[in-house]
C-alpha positions as CSV (number, residue, x, y, z in Angstrom):
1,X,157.8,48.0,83.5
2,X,155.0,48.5,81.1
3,X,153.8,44.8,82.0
4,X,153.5,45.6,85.6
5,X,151.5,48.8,84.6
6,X,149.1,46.4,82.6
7,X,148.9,44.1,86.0
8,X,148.0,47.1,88.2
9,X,145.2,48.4,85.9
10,X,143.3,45.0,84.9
11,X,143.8,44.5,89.2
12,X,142.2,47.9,89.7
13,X,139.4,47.3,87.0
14,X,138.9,43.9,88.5
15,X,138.4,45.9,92.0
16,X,136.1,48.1,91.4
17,X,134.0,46.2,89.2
18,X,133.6,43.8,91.6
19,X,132.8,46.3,93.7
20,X,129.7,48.2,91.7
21,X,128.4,44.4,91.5
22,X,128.3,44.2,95.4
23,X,126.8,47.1,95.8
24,X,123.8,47.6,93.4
25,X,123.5,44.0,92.0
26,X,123.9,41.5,94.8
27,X,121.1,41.4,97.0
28,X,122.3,42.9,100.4
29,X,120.8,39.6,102.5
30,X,124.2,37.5,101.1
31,X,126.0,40.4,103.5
32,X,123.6,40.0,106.3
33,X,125.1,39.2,109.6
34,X,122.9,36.1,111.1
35,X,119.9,36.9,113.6
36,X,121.7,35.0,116.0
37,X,124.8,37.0,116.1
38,X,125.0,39.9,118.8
39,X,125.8,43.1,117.3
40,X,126.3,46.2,119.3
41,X,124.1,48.7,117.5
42,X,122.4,51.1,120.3
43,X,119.7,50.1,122.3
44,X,117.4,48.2,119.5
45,X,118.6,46.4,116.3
46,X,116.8,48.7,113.5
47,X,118.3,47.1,110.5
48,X,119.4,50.0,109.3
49,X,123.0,49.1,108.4
């Protein structure tokens, strides 16, 4: 039991570690949908998302 316990949490560190380096040290252009893809965002495409 306590080795699954020691799974979960390294899993969950991995997680959200992973996750505070997408978000404020990747540059948000990797994420980017292409310029050619059609995206249904309103009347204009204001890059906002």
């Amino acid at each position: 039991m306590e080795l699954l316990q020691q799974i979960l949490v390294y899993l969950i560190l991995a997680l959200a570690v992973g996750y505070i380096v997408k978000k404020f040290f990747l540059p948000k252009s990797l994420f980017a949908p292409k310029k050619g893809s059609t995206k249904a965002c309103g009347q204009e495409d204001c890059g906002c998302h």
